[in-house]
N, CA and C of each residue as an Amber inpcrd file, in Angstrom:
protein
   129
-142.9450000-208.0120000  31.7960000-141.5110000-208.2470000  31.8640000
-140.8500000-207.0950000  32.6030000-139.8860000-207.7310000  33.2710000
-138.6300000-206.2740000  34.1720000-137.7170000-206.2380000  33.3010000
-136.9620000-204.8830000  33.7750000-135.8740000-205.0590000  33.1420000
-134.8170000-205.6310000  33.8650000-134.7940000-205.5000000  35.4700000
-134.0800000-205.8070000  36.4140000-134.3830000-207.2510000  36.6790000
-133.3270000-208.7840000  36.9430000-133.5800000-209.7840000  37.3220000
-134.2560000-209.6340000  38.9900000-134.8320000-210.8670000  39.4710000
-135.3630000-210.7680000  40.5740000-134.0060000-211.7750000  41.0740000
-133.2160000-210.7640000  42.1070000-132.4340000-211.5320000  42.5310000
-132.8900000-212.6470000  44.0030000-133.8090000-212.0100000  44.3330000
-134.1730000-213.3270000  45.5110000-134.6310000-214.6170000  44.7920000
-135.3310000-214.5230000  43.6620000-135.1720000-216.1110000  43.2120000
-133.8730000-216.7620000  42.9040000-132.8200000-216.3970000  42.4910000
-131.3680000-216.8090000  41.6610000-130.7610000-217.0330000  43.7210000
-131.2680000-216.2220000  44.8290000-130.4250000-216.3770000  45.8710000
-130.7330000-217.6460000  46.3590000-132.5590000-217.8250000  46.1240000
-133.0180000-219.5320000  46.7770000-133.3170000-220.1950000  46.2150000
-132.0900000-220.2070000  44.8520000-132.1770000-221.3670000  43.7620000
-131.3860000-222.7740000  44.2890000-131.1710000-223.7640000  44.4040000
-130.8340000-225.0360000  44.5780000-130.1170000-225.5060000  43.9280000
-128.8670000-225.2360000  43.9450000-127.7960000-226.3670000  42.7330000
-127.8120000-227.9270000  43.2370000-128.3800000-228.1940000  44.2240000
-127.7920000-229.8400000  44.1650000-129.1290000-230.5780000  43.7630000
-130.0120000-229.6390000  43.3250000-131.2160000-230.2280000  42.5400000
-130.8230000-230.3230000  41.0660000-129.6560000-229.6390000  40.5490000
-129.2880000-229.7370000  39.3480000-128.7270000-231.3700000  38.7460000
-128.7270000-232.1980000  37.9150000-128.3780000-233.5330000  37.4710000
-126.7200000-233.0930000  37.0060000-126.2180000-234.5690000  37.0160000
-124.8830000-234.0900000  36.5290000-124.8760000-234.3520000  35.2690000
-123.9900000-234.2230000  34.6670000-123.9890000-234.3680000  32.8030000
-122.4780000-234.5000000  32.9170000-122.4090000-235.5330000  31.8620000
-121.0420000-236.2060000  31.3560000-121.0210000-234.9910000  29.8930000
-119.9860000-234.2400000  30.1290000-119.8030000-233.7650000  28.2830000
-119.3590000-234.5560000  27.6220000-119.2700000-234.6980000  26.1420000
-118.7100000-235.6490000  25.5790000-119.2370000-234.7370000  23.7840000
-117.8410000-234.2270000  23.0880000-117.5420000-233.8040000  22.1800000
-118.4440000-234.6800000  20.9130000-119.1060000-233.9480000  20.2360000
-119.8060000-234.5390000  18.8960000-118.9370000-234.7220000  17.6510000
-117.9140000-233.4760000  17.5860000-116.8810000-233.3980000  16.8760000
-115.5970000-233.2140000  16.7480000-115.0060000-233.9620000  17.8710000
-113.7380000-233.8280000  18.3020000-112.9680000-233.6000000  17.1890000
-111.6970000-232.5040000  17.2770000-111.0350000-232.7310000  15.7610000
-109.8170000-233.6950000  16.3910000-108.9090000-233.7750000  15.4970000
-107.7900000-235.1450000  15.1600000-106.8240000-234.5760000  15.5740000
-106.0660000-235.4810000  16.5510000-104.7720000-234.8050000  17.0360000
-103.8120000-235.3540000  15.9680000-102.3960000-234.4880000  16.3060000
-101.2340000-235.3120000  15.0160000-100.7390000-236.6060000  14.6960000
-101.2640000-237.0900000  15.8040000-100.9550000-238.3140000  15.4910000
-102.3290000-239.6150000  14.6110000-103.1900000-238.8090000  14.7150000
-104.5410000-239.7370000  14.4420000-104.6130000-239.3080000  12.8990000
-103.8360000-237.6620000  12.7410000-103.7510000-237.7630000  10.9490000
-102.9440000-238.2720000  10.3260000-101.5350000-238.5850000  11.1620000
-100.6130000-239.2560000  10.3560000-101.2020000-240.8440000  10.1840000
-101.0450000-241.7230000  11.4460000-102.3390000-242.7250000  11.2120000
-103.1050000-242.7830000  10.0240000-104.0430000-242.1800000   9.4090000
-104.6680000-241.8550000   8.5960000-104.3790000-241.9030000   7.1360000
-103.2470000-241.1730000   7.1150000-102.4270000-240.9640000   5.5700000
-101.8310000-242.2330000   5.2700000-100.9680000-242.8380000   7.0270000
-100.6140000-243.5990000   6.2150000-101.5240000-244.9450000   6.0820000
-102.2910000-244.8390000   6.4880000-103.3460000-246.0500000   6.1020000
-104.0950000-245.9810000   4.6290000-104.0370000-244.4420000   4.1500000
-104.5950000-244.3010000   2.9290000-103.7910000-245.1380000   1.7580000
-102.3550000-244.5060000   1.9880000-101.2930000-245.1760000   0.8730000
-100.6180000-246.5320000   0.6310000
């Protein structure tokens, strides 16, 4: 192991070999309106 990165690999690295990715939240929290919604559906 170095301690220093090898910067000529990171210079003839390839981003358009990279895939794209959709993010998409696992745990979105609740905006104000989706808690009021909520409450009043409880009562």
């Amino acid at each position: 192991m170095f301690d220093k990165p090898d910067k000529a690999e990171i210079e003839k690295f390839n981003k358009l070999k990279l895939k794209k990715t959709e993010m998409q939240e696992k745990n979105p929290l609740l905006s104000k309106e989706m808690i009021e919604q909520k409450q009043v559906g409880e009562s």
